[in-house]
One Martini backbone bead per residue (centre of mass of N, CA, C, O) as a GRO file, in nm:
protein
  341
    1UNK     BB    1  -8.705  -4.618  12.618
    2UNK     BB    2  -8.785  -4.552  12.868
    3UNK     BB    3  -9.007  -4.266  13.036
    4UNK     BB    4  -8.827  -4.198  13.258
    5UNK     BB    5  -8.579  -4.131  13.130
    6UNK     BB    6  -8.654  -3.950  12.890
    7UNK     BB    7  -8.793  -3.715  13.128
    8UNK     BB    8  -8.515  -3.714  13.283
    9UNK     BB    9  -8.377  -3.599  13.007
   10UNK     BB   10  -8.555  -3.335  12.990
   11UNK     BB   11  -8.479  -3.208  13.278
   12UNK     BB   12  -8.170  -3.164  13.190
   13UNK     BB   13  -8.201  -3.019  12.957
   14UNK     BB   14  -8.405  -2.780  13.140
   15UNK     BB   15  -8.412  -2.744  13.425
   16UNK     BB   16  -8.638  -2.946  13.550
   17UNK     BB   17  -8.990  -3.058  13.587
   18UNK     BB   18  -9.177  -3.340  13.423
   19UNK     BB   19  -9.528  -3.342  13.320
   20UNK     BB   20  -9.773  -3.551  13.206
   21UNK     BB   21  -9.995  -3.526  12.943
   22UNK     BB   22 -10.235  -3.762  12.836
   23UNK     BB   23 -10.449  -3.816  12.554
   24UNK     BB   24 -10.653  -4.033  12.360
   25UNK     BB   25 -10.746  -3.986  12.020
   26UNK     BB   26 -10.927  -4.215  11.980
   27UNK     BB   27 -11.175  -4.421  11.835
   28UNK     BB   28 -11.445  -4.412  12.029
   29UNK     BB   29 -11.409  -4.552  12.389
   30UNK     BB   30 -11.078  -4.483  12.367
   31UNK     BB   31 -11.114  -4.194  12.460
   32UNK     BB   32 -10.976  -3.827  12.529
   33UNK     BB   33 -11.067  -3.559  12.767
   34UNK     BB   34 -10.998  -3.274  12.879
   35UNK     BB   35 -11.055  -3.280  13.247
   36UNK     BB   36 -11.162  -3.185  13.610
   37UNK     BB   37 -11.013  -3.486  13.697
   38UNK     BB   38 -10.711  -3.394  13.719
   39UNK     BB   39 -10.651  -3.211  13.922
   40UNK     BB   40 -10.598  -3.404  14.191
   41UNK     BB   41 -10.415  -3.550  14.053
   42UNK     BB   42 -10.171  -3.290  13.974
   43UNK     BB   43 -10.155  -3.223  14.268
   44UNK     BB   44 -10.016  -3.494  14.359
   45UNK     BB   45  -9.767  -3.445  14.160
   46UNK     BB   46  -9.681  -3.117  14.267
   47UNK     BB   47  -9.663  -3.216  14.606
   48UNK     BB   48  -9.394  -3.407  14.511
   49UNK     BB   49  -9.229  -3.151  14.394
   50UNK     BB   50  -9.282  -2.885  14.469
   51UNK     BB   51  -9.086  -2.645  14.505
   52UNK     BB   52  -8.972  -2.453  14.200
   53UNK     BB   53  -8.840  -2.297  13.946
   54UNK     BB   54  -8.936  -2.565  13.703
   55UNK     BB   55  -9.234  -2.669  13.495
   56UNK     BB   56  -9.268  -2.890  13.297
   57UNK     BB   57  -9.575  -2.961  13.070
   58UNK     BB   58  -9.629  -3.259  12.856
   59UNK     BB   59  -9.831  -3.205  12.585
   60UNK     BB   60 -10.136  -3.403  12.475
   61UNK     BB   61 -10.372  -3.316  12.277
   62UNK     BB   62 -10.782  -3.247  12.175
   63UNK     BB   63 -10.874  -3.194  12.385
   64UNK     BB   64 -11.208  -3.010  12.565
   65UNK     BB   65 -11.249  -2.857  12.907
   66UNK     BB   66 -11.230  -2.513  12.911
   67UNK     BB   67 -11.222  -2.500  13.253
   68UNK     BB   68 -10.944  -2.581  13.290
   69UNK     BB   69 -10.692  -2.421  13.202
   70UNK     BB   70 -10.692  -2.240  13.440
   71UNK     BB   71 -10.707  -2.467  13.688
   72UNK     BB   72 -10.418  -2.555  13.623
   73UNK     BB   73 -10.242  -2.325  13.592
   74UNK     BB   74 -10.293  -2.163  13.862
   75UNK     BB   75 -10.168  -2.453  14.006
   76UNK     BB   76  -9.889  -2.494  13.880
   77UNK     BB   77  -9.802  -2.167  13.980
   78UNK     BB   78  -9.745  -2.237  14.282
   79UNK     BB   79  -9.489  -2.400  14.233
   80UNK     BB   80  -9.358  -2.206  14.005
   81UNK     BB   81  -9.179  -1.964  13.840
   82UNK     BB   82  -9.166  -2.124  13.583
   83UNK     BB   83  -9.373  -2.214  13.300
   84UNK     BB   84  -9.449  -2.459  13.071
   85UNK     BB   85  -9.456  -2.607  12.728
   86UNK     BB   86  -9.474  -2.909  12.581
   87UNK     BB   87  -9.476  -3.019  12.211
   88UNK     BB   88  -9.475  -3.302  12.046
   89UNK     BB   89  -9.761  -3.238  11.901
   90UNK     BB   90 -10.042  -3.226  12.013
   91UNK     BB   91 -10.234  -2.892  12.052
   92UNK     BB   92 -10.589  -2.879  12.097
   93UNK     BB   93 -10.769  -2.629  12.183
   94UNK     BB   94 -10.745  -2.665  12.561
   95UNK     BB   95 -10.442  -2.723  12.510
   96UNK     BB   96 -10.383  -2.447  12.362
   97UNK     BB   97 -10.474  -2.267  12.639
   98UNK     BB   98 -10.233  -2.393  12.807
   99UNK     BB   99 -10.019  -2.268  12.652
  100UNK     BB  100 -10.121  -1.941  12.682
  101UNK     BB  101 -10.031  -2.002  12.995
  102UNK     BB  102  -9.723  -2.011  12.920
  103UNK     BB  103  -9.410  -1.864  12.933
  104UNK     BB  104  -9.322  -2.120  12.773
  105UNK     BB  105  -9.338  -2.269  12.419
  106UNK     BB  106  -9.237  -2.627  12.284
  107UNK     BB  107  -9.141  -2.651  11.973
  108UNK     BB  108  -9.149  -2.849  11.699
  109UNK     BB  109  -9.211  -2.943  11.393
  110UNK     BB  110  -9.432  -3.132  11.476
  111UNK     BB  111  -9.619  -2.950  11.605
  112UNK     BB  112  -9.964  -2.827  11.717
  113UNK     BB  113 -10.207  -2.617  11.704
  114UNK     BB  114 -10.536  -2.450  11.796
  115UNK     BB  115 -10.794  -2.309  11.776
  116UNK     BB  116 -11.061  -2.218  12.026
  117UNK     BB  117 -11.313  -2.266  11.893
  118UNK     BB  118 -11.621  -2.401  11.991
  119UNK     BB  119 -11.865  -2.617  12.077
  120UNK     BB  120 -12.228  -2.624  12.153
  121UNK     BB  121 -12.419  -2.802  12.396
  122UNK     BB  122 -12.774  -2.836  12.481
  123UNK     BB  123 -13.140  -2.806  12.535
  124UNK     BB  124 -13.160  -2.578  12.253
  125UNK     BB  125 -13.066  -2.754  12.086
  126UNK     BB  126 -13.113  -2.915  11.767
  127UNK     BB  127 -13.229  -3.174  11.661
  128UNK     BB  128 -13.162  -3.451  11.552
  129UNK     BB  129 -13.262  -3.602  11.233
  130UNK     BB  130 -13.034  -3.887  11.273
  131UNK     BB  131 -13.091  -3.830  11.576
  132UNK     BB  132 -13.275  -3.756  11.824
  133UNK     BB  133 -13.100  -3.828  12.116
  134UNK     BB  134 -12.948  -3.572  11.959
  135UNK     BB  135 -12.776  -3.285  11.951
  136UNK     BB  136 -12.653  -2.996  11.740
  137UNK     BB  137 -12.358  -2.864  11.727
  138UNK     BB  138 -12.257  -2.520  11.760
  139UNK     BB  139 -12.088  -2.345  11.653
  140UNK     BB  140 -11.926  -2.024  11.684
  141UNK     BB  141 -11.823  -1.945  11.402
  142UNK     BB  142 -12.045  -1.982  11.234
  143UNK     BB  143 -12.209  -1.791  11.320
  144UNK     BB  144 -12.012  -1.552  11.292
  145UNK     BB  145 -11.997  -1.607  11.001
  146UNK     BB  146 -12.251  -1.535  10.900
  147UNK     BB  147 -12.317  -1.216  11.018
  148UNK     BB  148 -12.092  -1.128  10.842
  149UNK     BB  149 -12.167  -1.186  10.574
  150UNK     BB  150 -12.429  -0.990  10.584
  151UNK     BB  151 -12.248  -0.718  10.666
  152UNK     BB  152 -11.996  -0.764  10.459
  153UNK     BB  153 -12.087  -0.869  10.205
  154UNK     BB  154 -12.395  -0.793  10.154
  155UNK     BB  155 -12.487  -0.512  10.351
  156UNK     BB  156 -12.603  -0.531  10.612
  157UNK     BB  157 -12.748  -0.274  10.858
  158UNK     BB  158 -13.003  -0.228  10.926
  159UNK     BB  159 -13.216  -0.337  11.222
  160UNK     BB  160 -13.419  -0.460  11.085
  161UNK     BB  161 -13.300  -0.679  10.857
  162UNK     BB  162 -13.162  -0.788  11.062
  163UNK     BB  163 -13.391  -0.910  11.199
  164UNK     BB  164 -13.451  -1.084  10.945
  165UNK     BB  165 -13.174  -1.239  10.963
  166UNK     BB  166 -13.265  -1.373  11.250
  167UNK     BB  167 -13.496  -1.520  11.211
  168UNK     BB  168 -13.435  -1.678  10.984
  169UNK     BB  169 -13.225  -1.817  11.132
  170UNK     BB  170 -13.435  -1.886  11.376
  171UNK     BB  171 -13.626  -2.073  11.149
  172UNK     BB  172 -13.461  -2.317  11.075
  173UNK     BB  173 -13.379  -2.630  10.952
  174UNK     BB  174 -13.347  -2.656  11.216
  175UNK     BB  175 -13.446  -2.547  11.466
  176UNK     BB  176 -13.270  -2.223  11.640
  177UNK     BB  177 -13.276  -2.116  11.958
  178UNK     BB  178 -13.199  -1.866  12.098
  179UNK     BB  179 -13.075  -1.974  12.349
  180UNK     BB  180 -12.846  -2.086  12.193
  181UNK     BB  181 -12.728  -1.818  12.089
  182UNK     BB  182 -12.668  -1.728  12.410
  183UNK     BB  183 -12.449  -1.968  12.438
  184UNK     BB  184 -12.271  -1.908  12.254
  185UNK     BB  185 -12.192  -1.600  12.329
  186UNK     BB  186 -12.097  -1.687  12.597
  187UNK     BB  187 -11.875  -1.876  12.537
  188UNK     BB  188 -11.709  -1.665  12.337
  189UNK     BB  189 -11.681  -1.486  12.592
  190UNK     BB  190 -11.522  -1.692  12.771
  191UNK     BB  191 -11.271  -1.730  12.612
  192UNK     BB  192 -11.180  -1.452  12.567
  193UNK     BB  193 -11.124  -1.451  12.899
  194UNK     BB  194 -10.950  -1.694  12.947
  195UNK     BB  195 -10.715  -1.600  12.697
  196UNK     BB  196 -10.646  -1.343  12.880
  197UNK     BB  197 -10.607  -1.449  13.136
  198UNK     BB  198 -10.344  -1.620  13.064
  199UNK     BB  199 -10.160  -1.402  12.923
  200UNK     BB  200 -10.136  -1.255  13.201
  201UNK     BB  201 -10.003  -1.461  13.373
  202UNK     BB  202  -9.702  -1.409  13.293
  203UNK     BB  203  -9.417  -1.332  13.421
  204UNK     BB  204  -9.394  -1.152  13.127
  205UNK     BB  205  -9.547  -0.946  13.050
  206UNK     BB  206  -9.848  -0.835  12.788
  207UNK     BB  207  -9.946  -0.639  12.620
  208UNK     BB  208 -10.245  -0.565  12.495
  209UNK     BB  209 -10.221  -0.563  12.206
  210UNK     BB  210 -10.092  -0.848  12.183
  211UNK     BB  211 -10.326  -0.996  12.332
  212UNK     BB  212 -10.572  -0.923  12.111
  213UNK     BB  213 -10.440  -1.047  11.889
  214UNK     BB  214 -10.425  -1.370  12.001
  215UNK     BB  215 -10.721  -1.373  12.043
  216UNK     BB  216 -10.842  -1.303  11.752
  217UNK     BB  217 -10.702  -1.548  11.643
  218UNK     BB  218 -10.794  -1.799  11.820
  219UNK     BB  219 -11.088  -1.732  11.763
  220UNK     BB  220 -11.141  -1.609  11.477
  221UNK     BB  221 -10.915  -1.580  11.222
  222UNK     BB  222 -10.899  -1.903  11.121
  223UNK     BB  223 -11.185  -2.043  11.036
  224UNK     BB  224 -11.086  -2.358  11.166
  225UNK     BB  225 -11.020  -2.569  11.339
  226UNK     BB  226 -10.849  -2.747  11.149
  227UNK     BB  227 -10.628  -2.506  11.192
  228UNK     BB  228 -10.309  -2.569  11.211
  229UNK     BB  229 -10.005  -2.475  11.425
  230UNK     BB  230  -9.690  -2.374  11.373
  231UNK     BB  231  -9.431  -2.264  11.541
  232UNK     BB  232  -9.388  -2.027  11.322
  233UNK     BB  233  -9.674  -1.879  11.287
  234UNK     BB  234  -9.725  -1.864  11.594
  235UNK     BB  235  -9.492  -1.648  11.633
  236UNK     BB  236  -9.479  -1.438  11.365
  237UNK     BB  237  -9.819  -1.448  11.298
  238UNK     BB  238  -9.982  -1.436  11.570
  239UNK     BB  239  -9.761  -1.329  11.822
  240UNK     BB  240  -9.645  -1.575  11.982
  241UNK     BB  241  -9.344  -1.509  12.204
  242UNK     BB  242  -9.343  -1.780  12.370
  243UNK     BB  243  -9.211  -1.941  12.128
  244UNK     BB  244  -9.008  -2.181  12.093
  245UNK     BB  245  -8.691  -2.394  11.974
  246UNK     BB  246  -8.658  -2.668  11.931
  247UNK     BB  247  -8.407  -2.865  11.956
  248UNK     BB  248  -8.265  -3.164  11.862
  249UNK     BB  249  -8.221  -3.297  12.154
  250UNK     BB  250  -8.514  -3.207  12.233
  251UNK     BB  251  -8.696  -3.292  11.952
  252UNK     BB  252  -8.636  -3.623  12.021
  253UNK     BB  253  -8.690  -3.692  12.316
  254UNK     BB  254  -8.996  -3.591  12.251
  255UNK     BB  255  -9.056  -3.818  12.054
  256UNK     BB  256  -8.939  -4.046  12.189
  257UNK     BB  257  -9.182  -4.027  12.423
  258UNK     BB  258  -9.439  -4.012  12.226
  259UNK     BB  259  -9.392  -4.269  12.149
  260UNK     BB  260  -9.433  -4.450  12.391
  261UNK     BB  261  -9.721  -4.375  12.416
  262UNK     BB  262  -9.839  -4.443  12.134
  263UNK     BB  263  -9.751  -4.777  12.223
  264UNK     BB  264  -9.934  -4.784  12.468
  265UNK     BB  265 -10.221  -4.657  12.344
  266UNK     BB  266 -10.262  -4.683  12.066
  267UNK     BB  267 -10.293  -4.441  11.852
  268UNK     BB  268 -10.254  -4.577  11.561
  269UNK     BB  269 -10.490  -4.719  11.632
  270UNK     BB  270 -10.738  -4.836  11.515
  271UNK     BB  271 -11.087  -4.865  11.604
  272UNK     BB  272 -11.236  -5.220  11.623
  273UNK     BB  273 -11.440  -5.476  11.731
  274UNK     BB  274 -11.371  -5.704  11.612
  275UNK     BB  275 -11.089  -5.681  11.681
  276UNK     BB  276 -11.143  -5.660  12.010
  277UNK     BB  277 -11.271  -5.963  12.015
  278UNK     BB  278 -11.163  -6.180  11.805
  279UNK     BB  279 -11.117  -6.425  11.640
  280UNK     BB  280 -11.366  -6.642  11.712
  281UNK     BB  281 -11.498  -6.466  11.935
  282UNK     BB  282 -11.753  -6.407  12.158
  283UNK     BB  283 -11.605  -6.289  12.376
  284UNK     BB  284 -11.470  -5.986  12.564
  285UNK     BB  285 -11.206  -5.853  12.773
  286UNK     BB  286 -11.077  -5.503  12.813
  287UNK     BB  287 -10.797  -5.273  12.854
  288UNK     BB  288 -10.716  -4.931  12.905
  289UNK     BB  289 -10.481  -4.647  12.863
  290UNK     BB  290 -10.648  -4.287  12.810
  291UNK     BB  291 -10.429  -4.187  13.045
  292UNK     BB  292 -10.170  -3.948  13.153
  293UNK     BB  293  -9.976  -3.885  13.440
  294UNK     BB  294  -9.624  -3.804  13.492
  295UNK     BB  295  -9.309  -3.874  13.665
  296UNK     BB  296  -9.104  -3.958  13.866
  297UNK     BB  297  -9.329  -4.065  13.997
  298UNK     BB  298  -9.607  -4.250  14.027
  299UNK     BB  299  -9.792  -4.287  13.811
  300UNK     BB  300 -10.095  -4.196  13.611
  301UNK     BB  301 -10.416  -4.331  13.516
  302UNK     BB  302 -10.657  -4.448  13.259
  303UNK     BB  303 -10.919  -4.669  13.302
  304UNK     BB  304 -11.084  -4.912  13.057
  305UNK     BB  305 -11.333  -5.126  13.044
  306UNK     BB  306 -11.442  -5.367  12.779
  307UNK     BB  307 -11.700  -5.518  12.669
  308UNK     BB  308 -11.735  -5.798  12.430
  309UNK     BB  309 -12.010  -5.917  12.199
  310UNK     BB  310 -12.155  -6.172  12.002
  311UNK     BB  311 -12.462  -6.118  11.789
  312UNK     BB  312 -12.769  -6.140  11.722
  313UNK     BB  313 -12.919  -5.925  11.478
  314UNK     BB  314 -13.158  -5.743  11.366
  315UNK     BB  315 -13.240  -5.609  11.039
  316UNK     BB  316 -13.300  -5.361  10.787
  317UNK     BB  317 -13.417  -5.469  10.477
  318UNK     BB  318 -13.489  -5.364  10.119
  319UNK     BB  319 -13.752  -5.484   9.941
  320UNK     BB  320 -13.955  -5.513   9.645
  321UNK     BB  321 -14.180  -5.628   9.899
  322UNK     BB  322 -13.979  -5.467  10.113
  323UNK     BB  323 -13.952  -5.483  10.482
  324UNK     BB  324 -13.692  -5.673  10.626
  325UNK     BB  325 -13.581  -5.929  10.853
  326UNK     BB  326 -13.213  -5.959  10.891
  327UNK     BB  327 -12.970  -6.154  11.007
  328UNK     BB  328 -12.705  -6.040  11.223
  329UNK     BB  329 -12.363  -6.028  11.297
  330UNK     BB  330 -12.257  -5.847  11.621
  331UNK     BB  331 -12.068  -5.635  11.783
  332UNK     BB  332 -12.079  -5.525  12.151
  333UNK     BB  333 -12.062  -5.294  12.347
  334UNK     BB  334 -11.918  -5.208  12.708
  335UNK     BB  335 -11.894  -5.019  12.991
  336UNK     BB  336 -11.770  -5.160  13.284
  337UNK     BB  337 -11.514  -4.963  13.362
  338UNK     BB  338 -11.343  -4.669  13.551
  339UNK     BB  339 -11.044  -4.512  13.601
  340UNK     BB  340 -10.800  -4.357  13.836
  341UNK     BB  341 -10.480  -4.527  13.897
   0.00000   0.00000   0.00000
């Protein structure tokens, strides 16, 4: 079934307008990431919708730039008296933050959230050291859970003591730069700060305590990012009241319609040069289409231009006589294009 029909299908059953916005989560130049490129791409597809009672955002994604939910959330909300999100399967992340901001949270048994704790990485994060040309990726999560285990499994209390666990912790092989953990702690207090902006902005308001509970469990309390969350724990254990229970005919319509882009983006498929190249070719270029929002309008996607080239490159090989350089041969790509269409 084509995805207008499917779309079509899913806003009868919802009494909605339903707007989909999907990241490519594959590996390699062919992924996509929750970006601040879509504002405007959202804002063409919601003036087309115009003023309406109800509008369903239908969201895959494996995150991104935690600064957009809130600018697409309170931009969505100019146009609809109620916001929800469906989600046929991943929103981990910064689309995690997108569902804590709508009315209500539409869940299958295959959903799945995830923490909303991020990884930061600047000019003072510590250099890499199987890659000089990269900084290593500092988890917020992580930082906090030293410091945790310090003061509460240790018992390390008084102010000395911390002040030596924090030089000894700044003073690690690589070296940690106070101003990177200035960074962490930024980023940790802004998250914790945009994921009550979200759950306050609810058409039904939630008390304090149960929106500080909800903050809690999903920056600090599941201690692993890779720890996703279905439907039942996320509604009944985490106390996200706004998630609903996808019926069977609403949670097949979900599974069909994530079927249709999975197989346009070619979502289960490894990505591998090689294979993109194509046997016994000696170049080649693909497009890819990487990202896509659409509703009843015409569509919207992000394309991706890749070229492929097999070439001879010398390696460094080890021999009991020392290193030599031996010929092989490699495919190297490169993004020639890309862009919203």
């Amino acid at each position: 079934m084509e995805r207008k029909t499917l779309i079509q299908q899913i806003e009868g059953l919802r009494s909605s307008k339903v707007i989909t916005y999907i990241t490519s989560d594959r590996q390699g130049p062919v992924s996509a990431k929750v970006a601040m490129d879509i504002i405007p791409v959202m804002s063409r597809q919601l003036r087309d919708i115009g003023k309406t009672e109800n509008i369903d955002l239908f969201l895959y994604s494996t995150g991104g730039d935690t600064m957009v939910p809130w600018r697409l959330v309170s931009m969505v909300r100019e146009y609809c008296e109620k916001f929800s999100v469906l989600i046929p399967y991943k929103a981990h992340s910064a689309a995690t933050m997108i569902a804590l901001g709508a009315d209500e949270v539409v869940m299958s048994d295959l959903s799945e959230l995830s923490p909303i704790d991020p990884s930061t990485a600047n000019v003072f994060n510590p250099i890499d050291p199987k890659n000089p040309q990269n900084r290593v990726a500092i988890s917020v999560e992580d930082v906090m859970a030293y410091f945790d285990l310090v003061k509460n499994k240790f018992g390390v209390k008084n102010d000395e003591d911390l002040t030596k666990v924090f030089v000894k912790f700044i003073e690690s092989n690589p070296q940690i730069h106070p101003l990177a953990l200035g960074n962490v702690n930024r980023i940790h207090n802004l998250i914790r700060i945009l994921a009550q902006r979200l759950l306050k902005s609810h058409r039904s308001p939630m008390k304090e305590e149960e929106i500080n509970k909800v903050v809690d469990y999903f920056t600090e309390k599941l201690y692993s990012h890779q720890y996703f969350i279905g439907r039942k724990e996320a509604k009944e254990d985490l106390g996200l009241k706004t998630v609903v229970f996808a019926d069977s005919a609403l949670s097949k319509a979900m599974t069909d319609l994530y079927g249709e882009y999975e197989k346009e983006m070619e979502l289960g498929v490894i990505w591998n040069p090689e294979n993109e190249l194509g046997l016994n070719a000696a170049q080649n270029r693909k497009t890819y289409k990487i990202a896509f929002i659409e509703g009843n309008q015409p569509s919207n996607y992000f394309e991706l231009e890749v070229e492929y080239r097999r070439q001879q490159m010398n390696v460094a090989q080890q021999t009991p006589q020392g290193s030599i350089q031996v010929p092989q041969e490699q495919v190297i790509w490169r993004v020639v294009g890309q862009g919203w269409r």
